[in-house]
N, C-alpha and C positions, 0 to 999 in steps of 0.2 A: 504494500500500500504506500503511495507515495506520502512523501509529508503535506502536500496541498491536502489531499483529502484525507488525512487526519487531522488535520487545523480544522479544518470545518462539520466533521464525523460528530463528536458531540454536542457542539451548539446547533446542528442538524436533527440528532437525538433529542434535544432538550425540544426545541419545538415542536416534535411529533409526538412526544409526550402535553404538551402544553395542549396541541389542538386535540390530543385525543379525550384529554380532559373537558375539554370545552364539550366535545361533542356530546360525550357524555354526559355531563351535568349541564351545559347550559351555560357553561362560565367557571372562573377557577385554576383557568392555566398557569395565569399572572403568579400566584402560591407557588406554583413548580418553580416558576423562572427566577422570579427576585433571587432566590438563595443561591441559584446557578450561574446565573451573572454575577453576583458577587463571588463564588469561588471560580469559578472557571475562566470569568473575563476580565476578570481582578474591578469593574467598576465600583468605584463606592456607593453606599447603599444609596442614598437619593437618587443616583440617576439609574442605579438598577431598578427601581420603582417605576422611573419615568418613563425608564426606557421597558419594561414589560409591557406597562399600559401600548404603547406606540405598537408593540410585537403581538398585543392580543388583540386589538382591533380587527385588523382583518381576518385574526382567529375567528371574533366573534360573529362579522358580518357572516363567514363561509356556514358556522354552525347555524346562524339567523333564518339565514336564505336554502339550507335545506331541511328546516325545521316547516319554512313557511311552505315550500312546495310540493311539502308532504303533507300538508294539512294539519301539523301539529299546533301551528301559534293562531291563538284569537287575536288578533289586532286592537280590536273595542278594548277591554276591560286593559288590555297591554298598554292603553294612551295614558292615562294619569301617573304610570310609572317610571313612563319613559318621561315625563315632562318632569318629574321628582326627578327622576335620576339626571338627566340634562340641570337641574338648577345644584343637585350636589356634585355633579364631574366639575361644574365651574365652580363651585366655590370650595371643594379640593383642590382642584389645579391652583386655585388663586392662593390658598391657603397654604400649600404644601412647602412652600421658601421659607417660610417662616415661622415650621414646627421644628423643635429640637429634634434631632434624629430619635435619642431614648425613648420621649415621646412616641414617634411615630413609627417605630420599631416595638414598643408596647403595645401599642393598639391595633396594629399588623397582627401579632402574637395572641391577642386576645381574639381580636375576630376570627382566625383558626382556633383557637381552642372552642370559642362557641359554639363554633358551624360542627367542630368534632363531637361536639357535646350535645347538639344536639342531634347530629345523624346518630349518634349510639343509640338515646334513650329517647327517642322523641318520632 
């Protein structure tokens, strides 16, 4: 195997676990990747953040768009959530320069344990 294509072999890996994730649940990937951009692409945590979001986008439109072709997403009752979520992406995005990392490495950490916590017992 040459070295081109082992430079690129696990951050190729990483996001086929990312979309597989998505596919699967709906969302999610972004969890896999932060921690993998920080150890494998040496970025620091903020911009492994930033930069997941930017890597799961297209993740998420590809699962969106054959969720909706297969009949699975209601659109209707999907509008107030997405216009909630459109007013918290902006005032994350806005927000996110000027959380302490600890901070925002805690509340990362804590939104995974909940979601764990609750897929166990819930």
């Amino acid at each position: 195997m040459c070295k081109r294509t082992r430079k690129h072999l696990r951050p190729a890996l990483a996001g086929a676990a990312a979309g597989l994730v998505n596919g699967f649940f709906g969302g999610g990937g972004g969890m896999l990747l932060v921690p993998l951009l920080i150890r494998w692409c040496g970025l620091e945590e903020r911009k492994a953040f930033a930069t997941s979001v930017a890597i799961i986008l297209p993740l998420c439109m590809l699962s969106a768009a054959i969720y909706l072709f297969r009949g699975g997403v209601e659109l209707a009752p999907a509008l107030p959530y997405l216009l909630g979520g459109l007013a918290g992406g902006l005032a994350g995005g806005t927000l996110f320069r000027r959380l302490n990392m600890t901070w925002l490495r805690r509340g990362f950490a804590l939104l995974l344990l909940y979601g764990g916590v609750k897929a166990l017992f819930f």
